[in-house]
Each structure stands twice: as structure tokens, then as C-alpha cells.
PDB file with one MODEL, atoms N, CA, C and O in Angstrom:
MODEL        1
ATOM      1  N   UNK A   1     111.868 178.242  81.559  1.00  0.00           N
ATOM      2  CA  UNK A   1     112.423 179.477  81.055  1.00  0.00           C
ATOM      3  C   UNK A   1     113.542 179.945  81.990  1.00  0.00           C
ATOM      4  O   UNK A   1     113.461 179.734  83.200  1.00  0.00           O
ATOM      5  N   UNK A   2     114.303 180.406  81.591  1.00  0.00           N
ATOM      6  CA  UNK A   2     115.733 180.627  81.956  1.00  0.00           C
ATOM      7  C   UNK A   2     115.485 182.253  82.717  1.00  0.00           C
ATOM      8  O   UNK A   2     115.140 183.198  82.007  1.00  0.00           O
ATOM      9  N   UNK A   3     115.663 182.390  83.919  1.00  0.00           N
ATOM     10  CA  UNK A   3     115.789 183.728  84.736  1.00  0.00           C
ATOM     11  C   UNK A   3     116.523 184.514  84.626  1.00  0.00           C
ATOM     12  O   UNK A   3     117.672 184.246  84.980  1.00  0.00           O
ATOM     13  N   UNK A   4     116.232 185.848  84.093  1.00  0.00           N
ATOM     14  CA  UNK A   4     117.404 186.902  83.618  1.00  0.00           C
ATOM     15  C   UNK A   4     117.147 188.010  84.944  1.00  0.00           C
ATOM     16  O   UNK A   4     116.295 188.090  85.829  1.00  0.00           O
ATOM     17  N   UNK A   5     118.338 188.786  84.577  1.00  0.00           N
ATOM     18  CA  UNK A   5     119.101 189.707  85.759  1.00  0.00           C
ATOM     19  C   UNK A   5     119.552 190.974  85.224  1.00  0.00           C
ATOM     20  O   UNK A   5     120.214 190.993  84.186  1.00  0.00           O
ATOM     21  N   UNK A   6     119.365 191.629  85.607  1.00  0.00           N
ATOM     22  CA  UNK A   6     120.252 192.935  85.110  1.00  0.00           C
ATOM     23  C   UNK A   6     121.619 192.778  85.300  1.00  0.00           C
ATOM     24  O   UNK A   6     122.329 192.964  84.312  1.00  0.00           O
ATOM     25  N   UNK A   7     122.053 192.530  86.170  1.00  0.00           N
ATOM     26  CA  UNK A   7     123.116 192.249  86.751  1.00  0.00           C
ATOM     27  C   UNK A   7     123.978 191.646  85.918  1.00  0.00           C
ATOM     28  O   UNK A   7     124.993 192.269  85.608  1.00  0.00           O
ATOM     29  N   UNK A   8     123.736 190.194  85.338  1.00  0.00           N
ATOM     30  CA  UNK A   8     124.114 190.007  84.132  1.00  0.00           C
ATOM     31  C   UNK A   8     124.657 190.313  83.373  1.00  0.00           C
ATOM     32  O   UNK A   8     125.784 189.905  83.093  1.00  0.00           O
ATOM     33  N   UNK A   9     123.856 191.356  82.641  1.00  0.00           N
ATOM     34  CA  UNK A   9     124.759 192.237  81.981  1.00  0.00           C
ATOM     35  C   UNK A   9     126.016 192.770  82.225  1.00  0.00           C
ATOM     36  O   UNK A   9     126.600 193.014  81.170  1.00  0.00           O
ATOM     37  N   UNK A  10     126.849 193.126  83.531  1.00  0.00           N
ATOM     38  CA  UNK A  10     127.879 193.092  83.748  1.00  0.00           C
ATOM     39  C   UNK A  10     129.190 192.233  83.764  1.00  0.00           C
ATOM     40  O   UNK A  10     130.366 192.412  84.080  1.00  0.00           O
ATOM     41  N   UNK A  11     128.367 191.140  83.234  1.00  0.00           N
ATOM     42  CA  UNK A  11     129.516 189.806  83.277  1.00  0.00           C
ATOM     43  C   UNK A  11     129.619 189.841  81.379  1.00  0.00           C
ATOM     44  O   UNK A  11     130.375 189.218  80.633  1.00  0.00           O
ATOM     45  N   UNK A  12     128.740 190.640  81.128  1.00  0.00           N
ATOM     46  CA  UNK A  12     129.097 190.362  79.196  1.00  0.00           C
ATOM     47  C   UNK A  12     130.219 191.028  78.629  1.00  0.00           C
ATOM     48  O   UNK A  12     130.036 192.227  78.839  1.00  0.00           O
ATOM     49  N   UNK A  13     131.416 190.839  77.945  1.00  0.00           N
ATOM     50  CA  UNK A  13     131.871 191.400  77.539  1.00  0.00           C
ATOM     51  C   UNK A  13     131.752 192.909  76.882  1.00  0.00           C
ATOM     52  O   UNK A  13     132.252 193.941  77.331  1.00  0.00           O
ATOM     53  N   UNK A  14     130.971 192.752  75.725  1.00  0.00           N
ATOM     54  CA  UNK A  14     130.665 194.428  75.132  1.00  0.00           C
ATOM     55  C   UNK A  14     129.926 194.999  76.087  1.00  0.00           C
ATOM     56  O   UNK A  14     129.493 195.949  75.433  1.00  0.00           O
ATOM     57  N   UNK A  15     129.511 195.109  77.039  1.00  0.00           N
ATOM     58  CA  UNK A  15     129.080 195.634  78.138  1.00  0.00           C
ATOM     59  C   UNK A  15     129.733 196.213  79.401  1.00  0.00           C
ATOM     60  O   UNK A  15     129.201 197.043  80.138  1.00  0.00           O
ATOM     61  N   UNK A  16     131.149 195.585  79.587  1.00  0.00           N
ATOM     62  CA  UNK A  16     131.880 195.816  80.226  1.00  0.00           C
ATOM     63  C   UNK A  16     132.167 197.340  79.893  1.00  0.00           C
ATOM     64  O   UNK A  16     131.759 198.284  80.570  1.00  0.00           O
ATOM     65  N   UNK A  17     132.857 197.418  78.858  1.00  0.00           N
ATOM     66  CA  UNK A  17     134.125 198.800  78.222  1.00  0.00           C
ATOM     67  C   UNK A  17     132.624 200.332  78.108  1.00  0.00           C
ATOM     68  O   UNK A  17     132.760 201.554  78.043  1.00  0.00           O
ATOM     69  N   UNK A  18     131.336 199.443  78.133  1.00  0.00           N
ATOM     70  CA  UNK A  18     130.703 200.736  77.986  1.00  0.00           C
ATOM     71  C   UNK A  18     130.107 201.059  79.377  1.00  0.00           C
ATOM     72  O   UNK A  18     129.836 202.256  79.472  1.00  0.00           O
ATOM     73  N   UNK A  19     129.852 200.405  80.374  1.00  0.00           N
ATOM     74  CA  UNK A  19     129.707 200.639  81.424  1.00  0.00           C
ATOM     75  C   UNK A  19     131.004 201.667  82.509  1.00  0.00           C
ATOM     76  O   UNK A  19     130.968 202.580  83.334  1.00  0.00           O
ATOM     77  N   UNK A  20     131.856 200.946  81.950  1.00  0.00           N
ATOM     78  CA  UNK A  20     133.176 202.110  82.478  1.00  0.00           C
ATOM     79  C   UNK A  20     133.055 203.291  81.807  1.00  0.00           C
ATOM     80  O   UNK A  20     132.763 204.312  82.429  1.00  0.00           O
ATOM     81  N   UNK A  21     133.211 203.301  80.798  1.00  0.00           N
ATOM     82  CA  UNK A  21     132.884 204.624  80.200  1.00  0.00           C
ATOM     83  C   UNK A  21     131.711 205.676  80.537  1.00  0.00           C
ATOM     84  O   UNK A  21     131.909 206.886  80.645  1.00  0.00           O
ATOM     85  N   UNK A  22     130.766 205.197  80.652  1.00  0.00           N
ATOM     86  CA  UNK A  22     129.720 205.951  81.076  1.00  0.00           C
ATOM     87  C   UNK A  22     129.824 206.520  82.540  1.00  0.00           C
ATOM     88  O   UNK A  22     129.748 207.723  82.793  1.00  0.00           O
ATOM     89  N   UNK A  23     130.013 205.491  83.513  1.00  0.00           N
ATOM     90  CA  UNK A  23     130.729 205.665  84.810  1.00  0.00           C
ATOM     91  C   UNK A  23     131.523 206.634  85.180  1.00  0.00           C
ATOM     92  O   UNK A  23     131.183 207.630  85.819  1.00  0.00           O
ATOM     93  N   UNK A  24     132.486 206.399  84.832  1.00  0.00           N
ATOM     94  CA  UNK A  24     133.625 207.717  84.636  1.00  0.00           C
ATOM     95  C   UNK A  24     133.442 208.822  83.904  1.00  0.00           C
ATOM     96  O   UNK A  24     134.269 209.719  84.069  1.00  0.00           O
ATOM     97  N   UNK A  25     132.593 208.987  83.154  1.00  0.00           N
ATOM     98  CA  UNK A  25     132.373 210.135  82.183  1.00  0.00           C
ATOM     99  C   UNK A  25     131.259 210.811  83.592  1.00  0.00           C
ATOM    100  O   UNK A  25     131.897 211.673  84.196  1.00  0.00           O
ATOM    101  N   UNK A  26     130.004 210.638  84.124  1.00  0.00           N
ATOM    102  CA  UNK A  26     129.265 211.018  84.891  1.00  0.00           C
ATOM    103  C   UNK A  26     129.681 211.221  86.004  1.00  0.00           C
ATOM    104  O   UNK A  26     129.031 212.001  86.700  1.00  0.00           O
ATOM    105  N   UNK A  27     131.526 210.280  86.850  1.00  0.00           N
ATOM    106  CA  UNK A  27     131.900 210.924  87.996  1.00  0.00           C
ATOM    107  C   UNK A  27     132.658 212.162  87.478  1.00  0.00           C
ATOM    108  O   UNK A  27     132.852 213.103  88.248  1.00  0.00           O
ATOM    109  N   UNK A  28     133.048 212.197  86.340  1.00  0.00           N
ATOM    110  CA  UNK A  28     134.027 213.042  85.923  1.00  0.00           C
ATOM    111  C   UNK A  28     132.910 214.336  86.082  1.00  0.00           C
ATOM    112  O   UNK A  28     132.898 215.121  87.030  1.00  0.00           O
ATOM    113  N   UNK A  29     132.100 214.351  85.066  1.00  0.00           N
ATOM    114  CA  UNK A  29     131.063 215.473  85.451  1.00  0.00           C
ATOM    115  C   UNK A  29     130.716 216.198  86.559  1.00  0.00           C
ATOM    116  O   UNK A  29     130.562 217.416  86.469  1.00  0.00           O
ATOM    117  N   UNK A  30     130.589 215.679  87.473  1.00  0.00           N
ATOM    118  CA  UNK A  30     129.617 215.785  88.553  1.00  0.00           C
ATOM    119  C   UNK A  30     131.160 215.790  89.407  1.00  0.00           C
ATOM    120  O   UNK A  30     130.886 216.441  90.415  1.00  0.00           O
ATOM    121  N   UNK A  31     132.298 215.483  89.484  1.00  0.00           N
ATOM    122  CA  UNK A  31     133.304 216.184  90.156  1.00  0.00           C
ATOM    123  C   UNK A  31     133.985 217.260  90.198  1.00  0.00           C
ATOM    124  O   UNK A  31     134.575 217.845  91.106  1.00  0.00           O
ATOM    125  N   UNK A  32     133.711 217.614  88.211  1.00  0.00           N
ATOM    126  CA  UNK A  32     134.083 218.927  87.553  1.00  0.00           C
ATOM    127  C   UNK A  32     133.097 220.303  88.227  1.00  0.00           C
ATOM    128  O   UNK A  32     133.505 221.456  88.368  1.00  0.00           O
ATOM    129  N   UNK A  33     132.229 219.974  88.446  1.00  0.00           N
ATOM    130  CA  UNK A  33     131.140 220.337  88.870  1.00  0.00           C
ATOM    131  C   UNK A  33     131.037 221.203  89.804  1.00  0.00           C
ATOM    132  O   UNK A  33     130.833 222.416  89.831  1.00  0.00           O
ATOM    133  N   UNK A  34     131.319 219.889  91.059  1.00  0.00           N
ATOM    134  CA  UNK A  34     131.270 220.694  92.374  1.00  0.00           C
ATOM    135  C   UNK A  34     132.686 221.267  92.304  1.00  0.00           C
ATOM    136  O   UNK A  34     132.697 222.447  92.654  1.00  0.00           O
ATOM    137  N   UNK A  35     133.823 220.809  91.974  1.00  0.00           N
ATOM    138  CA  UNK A  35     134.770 221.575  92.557  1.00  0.00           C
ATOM    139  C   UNK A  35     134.936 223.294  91.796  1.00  0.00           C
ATOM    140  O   UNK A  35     135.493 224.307  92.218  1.00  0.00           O
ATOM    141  N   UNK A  36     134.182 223.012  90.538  1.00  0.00           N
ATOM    142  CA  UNK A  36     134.046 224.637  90.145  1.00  0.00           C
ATOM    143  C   UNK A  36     133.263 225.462  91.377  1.00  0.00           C
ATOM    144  O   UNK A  36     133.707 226.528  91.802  1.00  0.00           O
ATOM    145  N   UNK A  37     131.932 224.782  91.945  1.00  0.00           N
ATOM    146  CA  UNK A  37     130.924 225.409  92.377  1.00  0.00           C
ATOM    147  C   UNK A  37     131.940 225.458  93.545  1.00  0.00           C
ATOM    148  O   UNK A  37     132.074 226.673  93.687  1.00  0.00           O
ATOM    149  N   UNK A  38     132.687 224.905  94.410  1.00  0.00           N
ATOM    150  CA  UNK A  38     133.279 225.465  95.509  1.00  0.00           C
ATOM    151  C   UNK A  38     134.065 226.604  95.076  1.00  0.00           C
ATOM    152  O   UNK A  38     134.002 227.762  95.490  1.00  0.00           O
ATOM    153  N   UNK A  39     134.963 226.007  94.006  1.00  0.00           N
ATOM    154  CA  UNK A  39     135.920 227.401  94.001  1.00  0.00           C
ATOM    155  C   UNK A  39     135.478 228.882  93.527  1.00  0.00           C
ATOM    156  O   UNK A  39     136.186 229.888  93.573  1.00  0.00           O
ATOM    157  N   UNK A  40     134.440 228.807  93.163  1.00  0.00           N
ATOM    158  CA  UNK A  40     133.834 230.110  92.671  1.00  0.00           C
ATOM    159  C   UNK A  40     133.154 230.556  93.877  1.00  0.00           C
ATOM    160  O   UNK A  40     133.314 231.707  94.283  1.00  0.00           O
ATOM    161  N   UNK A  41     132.280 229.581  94.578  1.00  0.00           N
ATOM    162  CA  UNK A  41     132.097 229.959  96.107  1.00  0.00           C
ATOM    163  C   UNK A  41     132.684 230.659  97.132  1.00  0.00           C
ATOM    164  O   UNK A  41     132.111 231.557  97.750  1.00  0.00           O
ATOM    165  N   UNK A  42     133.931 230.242  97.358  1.00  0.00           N
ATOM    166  CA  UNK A  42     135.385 230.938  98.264  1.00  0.00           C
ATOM    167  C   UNK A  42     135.738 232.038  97.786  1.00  0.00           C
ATOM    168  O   UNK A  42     135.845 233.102  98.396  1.00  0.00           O
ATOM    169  N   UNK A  43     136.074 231.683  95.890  1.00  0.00           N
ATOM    170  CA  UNK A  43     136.793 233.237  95.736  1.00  0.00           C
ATOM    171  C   UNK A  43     135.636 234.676  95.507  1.00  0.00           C
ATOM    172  O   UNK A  43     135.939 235.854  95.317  1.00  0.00           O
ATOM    173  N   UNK A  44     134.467 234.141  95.597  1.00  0.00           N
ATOM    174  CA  UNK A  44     133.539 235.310  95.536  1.00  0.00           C
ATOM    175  C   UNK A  44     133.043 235.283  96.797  1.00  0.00           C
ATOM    176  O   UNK A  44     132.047 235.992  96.941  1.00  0.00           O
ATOM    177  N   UNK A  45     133.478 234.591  97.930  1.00  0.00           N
ATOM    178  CA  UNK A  45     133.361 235.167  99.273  1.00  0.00           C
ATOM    179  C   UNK A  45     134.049 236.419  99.693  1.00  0.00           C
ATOM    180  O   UNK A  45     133.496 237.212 100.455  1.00  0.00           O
ATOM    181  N   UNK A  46     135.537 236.660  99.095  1.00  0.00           N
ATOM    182  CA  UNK A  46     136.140 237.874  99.194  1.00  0.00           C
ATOM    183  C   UNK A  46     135.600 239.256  98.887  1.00  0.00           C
ATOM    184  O   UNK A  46     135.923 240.287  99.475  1.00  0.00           O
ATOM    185  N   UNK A  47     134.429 239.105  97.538  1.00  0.00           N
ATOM    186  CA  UNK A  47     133.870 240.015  97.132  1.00  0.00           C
ATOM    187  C   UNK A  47     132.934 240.756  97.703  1.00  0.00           C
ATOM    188  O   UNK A  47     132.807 241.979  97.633  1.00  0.00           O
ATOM    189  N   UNK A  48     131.829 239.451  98.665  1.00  0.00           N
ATOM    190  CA  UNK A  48     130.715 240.181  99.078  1.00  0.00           C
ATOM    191  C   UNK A  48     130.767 239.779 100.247  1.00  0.00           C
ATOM    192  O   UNK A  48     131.763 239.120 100.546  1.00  0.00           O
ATOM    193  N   UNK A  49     129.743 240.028 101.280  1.00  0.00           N
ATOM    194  CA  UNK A  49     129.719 239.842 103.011  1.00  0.00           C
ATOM    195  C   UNK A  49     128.759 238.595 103.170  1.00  0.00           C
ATOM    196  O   UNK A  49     128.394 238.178 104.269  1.00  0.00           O
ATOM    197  N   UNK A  50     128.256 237.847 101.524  1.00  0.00           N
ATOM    198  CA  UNK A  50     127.336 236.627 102.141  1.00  0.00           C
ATOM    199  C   UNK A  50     128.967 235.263 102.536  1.00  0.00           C
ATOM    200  O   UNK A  50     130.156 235.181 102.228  1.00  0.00           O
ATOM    201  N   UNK A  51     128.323 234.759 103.061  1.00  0.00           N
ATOM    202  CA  UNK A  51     129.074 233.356 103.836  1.00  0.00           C
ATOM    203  C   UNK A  51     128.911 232.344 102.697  1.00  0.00           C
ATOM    204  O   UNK A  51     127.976 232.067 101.946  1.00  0.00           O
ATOM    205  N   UNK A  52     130.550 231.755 102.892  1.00  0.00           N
ATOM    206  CA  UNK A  52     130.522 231.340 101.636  1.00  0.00           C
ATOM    207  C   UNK A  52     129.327 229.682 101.558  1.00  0.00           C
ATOM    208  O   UNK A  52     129.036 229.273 100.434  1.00  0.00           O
ATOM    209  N   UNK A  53     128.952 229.166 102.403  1.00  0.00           N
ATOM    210  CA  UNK A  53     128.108 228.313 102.246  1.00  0.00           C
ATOM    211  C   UNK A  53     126.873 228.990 101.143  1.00  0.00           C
ATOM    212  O   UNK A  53     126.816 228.493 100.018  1.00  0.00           O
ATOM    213  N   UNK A  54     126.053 229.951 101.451  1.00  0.00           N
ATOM    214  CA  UNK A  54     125.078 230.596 101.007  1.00  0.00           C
ATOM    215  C   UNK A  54     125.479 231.023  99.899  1.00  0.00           C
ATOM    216  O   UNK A  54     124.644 231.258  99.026  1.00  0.00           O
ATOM    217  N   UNK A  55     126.641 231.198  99.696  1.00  0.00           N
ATOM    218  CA  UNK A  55     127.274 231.257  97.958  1.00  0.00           C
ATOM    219  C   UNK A  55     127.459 230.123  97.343  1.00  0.00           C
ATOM    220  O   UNK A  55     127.530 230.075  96.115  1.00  0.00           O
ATOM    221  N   UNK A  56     127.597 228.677  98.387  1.00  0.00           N
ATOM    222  CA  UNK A  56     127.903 227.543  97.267  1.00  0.00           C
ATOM    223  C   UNK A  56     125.970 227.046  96.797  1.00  0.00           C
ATOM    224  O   UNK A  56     125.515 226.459  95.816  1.00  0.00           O
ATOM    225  N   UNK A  57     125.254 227.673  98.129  1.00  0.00           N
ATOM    226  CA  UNK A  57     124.310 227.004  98.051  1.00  0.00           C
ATOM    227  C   UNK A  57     123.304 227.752  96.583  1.00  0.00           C
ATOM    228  O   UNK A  57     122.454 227.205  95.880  1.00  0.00           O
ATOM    229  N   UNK A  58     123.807 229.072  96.544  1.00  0.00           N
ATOM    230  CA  UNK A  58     123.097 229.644  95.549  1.00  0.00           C
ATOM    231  C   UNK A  58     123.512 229.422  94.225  1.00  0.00           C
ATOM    232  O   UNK A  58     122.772 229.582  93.254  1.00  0.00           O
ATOM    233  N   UNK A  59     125.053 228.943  94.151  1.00  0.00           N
ATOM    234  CA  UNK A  59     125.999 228.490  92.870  1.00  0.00           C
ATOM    235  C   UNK A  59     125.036 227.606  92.203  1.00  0.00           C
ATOM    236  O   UNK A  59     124.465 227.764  91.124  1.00  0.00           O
ATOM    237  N   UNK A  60     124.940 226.306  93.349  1.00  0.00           N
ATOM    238  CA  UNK A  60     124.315 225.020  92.866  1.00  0.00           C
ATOM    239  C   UNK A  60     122.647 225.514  92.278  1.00  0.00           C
ATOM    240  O   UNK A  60     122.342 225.246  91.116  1.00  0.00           O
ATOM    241  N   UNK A  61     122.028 225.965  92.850  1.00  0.00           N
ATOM    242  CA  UNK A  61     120.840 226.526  92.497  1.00  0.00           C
ATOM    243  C   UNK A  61     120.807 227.065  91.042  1.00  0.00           C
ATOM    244  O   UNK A  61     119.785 226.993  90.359  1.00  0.00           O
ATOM    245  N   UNK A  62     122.298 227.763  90.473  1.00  0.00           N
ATOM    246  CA  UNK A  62     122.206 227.934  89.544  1.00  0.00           C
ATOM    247  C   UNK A  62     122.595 227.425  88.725  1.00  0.00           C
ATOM    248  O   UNK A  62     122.830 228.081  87.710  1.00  0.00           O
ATOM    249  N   UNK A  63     122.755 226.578  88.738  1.00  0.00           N
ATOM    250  CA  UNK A  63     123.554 224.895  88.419  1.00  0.00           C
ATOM    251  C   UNK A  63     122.066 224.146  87.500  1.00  0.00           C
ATOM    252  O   UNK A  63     121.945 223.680  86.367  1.00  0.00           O
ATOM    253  N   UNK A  64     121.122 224.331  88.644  1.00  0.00           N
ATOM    254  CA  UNK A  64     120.109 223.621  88.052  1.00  0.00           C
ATOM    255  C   UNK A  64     118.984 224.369  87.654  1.00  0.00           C
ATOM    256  O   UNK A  64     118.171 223.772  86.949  1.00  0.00           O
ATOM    257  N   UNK A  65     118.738 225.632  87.971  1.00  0.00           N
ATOM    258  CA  UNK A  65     118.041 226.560  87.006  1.00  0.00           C
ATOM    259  C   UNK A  65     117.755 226.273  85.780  1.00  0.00           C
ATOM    260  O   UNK A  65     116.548 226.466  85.638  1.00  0.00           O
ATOM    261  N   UNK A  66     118.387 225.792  84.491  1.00  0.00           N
ATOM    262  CA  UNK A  66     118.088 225.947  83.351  1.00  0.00           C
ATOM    263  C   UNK A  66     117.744 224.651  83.154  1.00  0.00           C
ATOM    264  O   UNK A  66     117.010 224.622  82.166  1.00  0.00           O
ATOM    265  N   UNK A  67     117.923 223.438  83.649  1.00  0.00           N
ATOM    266  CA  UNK A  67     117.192 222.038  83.799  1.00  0.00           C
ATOM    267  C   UNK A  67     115.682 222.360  83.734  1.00  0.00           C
ATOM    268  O   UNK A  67     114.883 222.134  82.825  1.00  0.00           O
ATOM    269  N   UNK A  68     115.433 223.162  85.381  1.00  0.00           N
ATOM    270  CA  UNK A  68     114.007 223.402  85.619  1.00  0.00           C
ATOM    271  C   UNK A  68     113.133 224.040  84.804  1.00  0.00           C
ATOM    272  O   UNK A  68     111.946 223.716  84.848  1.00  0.00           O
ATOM    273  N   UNK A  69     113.566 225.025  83.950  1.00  0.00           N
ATOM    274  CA  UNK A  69     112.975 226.072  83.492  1.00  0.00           C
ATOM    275  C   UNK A  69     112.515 224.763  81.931  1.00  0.00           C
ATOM    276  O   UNK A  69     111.449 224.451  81.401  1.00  0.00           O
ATOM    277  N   UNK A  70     113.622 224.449  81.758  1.00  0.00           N
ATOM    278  CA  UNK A  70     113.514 224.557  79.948  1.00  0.00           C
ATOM    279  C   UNK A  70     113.041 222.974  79.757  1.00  0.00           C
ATOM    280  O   UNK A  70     112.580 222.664  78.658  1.00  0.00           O
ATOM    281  N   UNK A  71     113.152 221.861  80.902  1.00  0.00           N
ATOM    282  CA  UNK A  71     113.054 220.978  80.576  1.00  0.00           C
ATOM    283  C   UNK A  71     111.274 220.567  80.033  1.00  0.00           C
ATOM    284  O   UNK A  71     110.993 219.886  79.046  1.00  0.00           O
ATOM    285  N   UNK A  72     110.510 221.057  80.777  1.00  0.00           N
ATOM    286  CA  UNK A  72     108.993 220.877  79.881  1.00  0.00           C
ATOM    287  C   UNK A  72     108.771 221.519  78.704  1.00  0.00           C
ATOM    288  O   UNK A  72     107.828 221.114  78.023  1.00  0.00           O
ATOM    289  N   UNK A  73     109.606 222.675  78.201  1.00  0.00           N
ATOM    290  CA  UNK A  73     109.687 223.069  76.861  1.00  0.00           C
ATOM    291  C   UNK A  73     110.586 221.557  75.960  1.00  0.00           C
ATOM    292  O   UNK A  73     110.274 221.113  74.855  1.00  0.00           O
ATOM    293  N   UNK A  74     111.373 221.205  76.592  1.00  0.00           N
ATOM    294  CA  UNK A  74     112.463 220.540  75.887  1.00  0.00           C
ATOM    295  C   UNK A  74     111.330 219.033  75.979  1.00  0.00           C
ATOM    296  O   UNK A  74     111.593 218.094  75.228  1.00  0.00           O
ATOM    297  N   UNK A  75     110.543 218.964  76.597  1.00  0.00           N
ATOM    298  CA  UNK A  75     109.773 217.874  76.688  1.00  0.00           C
ATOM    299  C   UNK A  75     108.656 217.594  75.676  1.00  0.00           C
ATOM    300  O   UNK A  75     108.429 216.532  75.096  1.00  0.00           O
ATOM    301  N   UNK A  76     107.789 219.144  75.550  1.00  0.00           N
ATOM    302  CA  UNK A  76     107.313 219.434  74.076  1.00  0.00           C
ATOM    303  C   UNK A  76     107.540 218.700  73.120  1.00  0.00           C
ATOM    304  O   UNK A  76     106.945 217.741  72.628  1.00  0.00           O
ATOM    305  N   UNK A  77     109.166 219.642  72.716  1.00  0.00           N
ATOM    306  CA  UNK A  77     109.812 219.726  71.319  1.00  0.00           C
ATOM    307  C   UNK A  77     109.868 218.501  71.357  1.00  0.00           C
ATOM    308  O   UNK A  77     109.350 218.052  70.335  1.00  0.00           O
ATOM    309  N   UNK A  78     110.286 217.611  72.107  1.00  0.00           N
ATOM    310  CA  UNK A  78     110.810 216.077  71.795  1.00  0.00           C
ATOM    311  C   UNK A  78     109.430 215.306  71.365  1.00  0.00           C
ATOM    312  O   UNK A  78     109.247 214.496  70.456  1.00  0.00           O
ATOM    313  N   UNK A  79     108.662 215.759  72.189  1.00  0.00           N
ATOM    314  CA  UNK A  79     107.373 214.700  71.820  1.00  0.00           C
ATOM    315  C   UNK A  79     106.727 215.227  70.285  1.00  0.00           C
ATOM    316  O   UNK A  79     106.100 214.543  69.476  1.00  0.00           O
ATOM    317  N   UNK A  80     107.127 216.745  70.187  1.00  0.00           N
ATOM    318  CA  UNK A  80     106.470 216.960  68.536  1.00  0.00           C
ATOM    319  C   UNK A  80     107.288 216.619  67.658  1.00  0.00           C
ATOM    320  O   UNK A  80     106.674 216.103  66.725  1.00  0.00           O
ATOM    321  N   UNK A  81     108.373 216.646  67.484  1.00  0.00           N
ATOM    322  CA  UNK A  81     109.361 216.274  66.408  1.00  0.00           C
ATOM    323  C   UNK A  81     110.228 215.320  66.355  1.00  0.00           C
ATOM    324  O   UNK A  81     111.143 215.181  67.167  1.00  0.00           O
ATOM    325  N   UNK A  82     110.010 214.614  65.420  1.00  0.00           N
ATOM    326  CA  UNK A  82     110.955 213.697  65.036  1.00  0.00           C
ATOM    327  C   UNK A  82     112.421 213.950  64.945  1.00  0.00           C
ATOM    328  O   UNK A  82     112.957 214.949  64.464  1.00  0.00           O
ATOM    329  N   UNK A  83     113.096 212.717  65.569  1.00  0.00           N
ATOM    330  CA  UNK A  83     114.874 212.804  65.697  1.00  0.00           C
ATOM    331  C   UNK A  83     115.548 213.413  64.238  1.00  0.00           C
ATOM    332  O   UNK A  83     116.767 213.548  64.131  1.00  0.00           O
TER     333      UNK A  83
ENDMDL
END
């Protein structure tokens, strides 16, 4: 029997164009991301007397708030209902 790889998969053609895509779509995200969470960090350092670290750190916190909260509801719904 012939030994397969994940890896593999990167040498297949139709595999190629969707692997970039996905790639770049998730750095794109996650760069869009932080650089909002900094810049909202700095310019609402002007506003209040917290340091702007403790503003990026609370940004991100709220970044992932609604992950935490909703995802075992969202875990529910998925397991009761059909697509």
C-alpha cells in the first residue's frame, strides 16, 4: 500500500489556488485586525489616563468576547439543526 502525506496535497494542482486563497484571506484578517486594535488603542489613549498597552490589551479582549460567550450556544444550534 502506497504511503500518503498531507503534505502531498500541496504538490496537487486544484489544491494549490485554494490553499493561497485561504492563506491570504486569514493573514489578511488577522492583520486587519490588529492594526485596527492598535490604532484605536493610541487614539483613545488621548482620551483617557489608562496606558495605551492596557487599552490594546482590553481592545483584544473585546475582540474575543463574543467567540466566548456565544460559541456553546452556536454549538447547540448546530448540533440541533440541520444545514
Amino acid at each position: 500500500m502506497k504511503e500518503r502525506s498531507q503534505f502531498r496535497l500541496l504538490g496537487e494542482r486544484r489544491f494549490g489556488p485554494f490553499f493561497g486563497v485561504q492563506f491570504l484571506g486569514a493573514m489578511n484578517d488577522n492583520v486587519f485586525k490588529q492594526a485596527l486594535v492598535i490604532l484605536l488603542a493610541y487614539q483613545s489613549a488621548s482620551f483617557t489616563s489608562m496606558s495605551s498597552d492596557t487599552l490594546q490589551n482590553l481592545a483584544q479582549a473585546l475582540f474575543i468576547l463574543p467567540f466566548f460567550l456565544f460559541s456553546a450556544t452556536a454549538g447547540q444550534l448546530a448540533d440541533k439543526y440541520e444545514k
